[in-house]
C-alpha positions in Angstrom: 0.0 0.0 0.0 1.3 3.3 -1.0 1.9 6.0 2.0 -0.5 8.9 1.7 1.5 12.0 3.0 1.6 14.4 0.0 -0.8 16.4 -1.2 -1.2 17.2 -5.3 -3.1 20.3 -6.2 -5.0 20.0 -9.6 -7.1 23.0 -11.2 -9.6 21.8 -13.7 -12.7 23.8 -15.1 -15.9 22.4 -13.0 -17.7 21.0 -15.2 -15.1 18.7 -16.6 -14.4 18.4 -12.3 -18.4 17.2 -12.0 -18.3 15.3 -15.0 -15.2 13.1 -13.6 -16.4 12.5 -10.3 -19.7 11.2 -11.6 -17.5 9.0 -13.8 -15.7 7.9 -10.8 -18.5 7.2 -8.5 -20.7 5.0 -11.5 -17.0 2.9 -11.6 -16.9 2.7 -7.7 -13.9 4.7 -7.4 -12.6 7.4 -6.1 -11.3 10.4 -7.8 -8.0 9.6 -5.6 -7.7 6.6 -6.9 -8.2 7.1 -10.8 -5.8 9.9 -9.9 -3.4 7.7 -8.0 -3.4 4.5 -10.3 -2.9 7.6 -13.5 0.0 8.8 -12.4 1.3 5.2 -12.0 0.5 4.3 -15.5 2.1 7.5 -16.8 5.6 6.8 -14.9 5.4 3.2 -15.7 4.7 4.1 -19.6 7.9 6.5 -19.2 10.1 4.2 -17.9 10.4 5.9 -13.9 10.8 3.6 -10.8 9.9 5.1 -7.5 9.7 3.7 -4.0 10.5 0.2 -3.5 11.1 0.3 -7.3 13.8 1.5 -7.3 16.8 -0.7 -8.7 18.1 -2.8 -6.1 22.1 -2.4 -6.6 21.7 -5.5 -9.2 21.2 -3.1 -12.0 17.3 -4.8 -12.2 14.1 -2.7 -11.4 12.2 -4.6 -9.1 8.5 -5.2 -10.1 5.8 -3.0 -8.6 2.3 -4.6 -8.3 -0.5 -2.9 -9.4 -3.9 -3.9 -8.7 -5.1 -5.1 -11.6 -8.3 -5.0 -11.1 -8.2 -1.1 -10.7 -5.4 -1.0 -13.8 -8.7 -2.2 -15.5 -11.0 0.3 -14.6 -8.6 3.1 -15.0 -6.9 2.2 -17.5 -7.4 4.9 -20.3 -9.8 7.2 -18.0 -8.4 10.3 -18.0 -7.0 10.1 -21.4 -9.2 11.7 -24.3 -8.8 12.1 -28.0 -7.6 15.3 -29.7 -9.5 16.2 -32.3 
């Protein structure tokens, strides 16, 4: 379980705020944890280790686990197509 001690500040129009906590709540989730398991995904796509991910000494990243069940529900969320 990640350690909750910092605080991340986000300033979003309201309506796109109401429109993602309503997605949130009709997945079960929290808007902490689409936030969360986001931020995950976009350091894991870009290669970062952090926390008990960090390499080891060995050279090798050690795996983080990742609730896949969340991963699932998240996954692709917060991400929207340009047109």
């Amino acid at each position: 379980m990640e350690r909750k001690t910092a605080r991340l500040t986000v300033l979003i129009d309201p309506e796109k705020k109401k429109a993602f906590e309503q997605l949130c709540a009709r997945q079960d989730l929290t808007p902490s944890q689409v936030v969360r398991q986001l931020i995950r995904d976009y350091l894991a796509d870009h290669g970062v280790t952090y926390g008990s991910a960090q390499p080891d000494g060995s050279g090798q990243a050690a795996t983080a686990v990742v609730n896949p069940v969340a991963a699932r529900r998240t996954r692709g969320a917060g991400r929207r197509q340009e047109s």
